[in-house]
N, C-alpha and C positions, 0 to 999 in steps of 0.2 A: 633415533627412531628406527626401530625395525622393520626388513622386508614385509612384514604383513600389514602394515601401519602404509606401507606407501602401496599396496595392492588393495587395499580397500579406500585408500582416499583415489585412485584410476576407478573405483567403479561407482564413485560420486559421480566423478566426470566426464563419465560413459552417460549419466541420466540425459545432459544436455544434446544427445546424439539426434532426437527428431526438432530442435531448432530450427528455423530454415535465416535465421537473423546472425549475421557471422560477428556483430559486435555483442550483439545478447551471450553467444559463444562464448565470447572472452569475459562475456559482465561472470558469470556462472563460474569459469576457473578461477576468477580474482576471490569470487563470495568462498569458494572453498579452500583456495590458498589463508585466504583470512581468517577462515574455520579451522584452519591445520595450525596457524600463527597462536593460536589457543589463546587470543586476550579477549575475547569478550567482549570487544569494542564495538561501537554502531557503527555501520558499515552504509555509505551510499556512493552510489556512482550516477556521474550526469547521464550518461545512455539510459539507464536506467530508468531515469527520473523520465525523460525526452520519451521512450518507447510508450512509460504509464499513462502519461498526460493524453497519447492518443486513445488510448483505449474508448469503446463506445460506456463502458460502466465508471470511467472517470469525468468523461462528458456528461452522465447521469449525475451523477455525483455534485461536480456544479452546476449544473441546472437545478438542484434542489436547495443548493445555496443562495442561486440568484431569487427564484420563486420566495424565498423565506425571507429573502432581505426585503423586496419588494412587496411583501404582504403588511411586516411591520412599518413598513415606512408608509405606505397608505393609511394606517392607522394614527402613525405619529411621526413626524417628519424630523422630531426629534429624539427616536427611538435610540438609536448606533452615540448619541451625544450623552445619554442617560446610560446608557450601557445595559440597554436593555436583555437578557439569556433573548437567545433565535433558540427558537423550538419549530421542528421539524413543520412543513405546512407541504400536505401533497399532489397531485395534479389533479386534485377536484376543487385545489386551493382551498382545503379544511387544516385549521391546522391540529396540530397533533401535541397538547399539553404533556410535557413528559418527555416527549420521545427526539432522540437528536435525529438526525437525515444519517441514515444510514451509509455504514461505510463503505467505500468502494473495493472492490475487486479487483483483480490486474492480473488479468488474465490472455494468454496467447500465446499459441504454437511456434510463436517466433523466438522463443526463449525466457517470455514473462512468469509464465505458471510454472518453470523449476524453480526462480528464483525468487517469487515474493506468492503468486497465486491468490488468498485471502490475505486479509490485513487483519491486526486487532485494535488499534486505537488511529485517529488523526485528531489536529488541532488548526482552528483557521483564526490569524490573524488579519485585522483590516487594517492595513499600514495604511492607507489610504481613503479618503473617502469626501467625494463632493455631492450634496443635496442642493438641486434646486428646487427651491417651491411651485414657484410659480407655474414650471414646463414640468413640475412632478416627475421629474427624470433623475436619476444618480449615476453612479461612478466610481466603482471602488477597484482600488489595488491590493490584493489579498495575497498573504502567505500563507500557504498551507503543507502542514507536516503529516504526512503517514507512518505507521510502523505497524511492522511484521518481523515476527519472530522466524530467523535461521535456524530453526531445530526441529525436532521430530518428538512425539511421545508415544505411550505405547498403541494405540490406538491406530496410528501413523504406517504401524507395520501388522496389523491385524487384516488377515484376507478375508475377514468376514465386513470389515469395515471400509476398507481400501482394496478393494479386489484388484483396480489395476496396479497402486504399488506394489500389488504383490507380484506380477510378472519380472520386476524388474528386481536386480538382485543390490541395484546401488541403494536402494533406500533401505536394506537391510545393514549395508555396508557402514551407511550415513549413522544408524541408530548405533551402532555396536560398537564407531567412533565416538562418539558421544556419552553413552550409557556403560560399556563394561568396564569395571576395577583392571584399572591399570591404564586405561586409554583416557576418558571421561574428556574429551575437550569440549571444550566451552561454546555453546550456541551464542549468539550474536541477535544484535537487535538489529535490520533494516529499515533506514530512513529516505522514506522516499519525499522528495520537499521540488515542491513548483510556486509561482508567482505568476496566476493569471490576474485578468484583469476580465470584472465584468460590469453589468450596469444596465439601464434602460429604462422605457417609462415604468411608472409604477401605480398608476388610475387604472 
């Protein structure tokens, strides 16, 4: 690797500099060591996971899952048994044919938004799940996987589009590792994976 190749992956790593999260710090040099390791590989770290789960837009998040779970089970107590699709149901408790519950965010000056910011796909599984009828109450233990793409496109470095990445010269640095003949390394998928647990009545 040549001197330029390790002066533009130091101003990757200058992005992380308004952090105030000193392990989000090190999450952010591992994701770019990874990115420089050029395999491609999904990439997750428990700090990572631990810092997202607090967010207020991950707590939105499942709360849209509880509401949804609990809207179907009021209809049919055998709904999660039939494997019924959960379609999105909002806080007017309407639900929404079509639409999943939107994805979360993860977002935070503490080191979250260098390192994942927007998501583009999750998946929830219910390893778990107790119905009572009677007390119309449940109990599920969910897995659930996020992913965000490590990379940048052109739009990423457009100051008409990204006005503030344009202040910063790392995210120019980040594209031109990734994008010019001769460098091209490889973006990465990030998986962000929690197992909460939720439940309550459902009348």
């Amino acid at each position: 690797m040549d001197k330029a190749d390790d002066l533009l992956f130091d101003d990757m790593k200058f992005l992380k500099v308004g952090a105030y999260n000193f392990v989000l710090k090190e999450n952010f040099d591992m994701m770019v060591q990874h990115f420089r390791d050029n395999q491609g590989t999904p990439y997750n770290n428990y700090h990572l996971d631990r810092a997202a789960e607090k967010t207020e837009d991950f707590k939105r998040f499942l709360a849209d899952i509880e509401r949804s779970m609990k809207y179907e089970l009021k209809l049919d107590s055998k709904f999660f048994h039939n494997k019924g699709v959960l379609n999105y149901v909002n806080e007017n408790n309407e639900k929404q044919i079509g639409h999943e519950i939107l994805r979360p965010k993860v977002q935070g000056y503490n080191g979250l938004s260098i390192a994942v910011n927007d998501t583009w796909a999750y998946d929830v599984k219910i390893v778990g799940l107790k119905v009572s009828v009677p007390e119309k109450y449940f109990y599920a233990h969910l897995e659930i996987t996020v992913w965000d793409h490590f990379g940048l496109d052109d739009l990423d470095i457009d100051p008409d589009e990204k006005p503030l990445y344009a202040r910063f010269p790392g995210f120019d640095s980040w594209y031109i590792l990734q994008h010019k003949i001769g460098k091209c390394y490889k973006p990465f998928i990030t998986e962000l994976r929690f197992k909460p647990m939720t439940g309550g009545k459902y009348d």
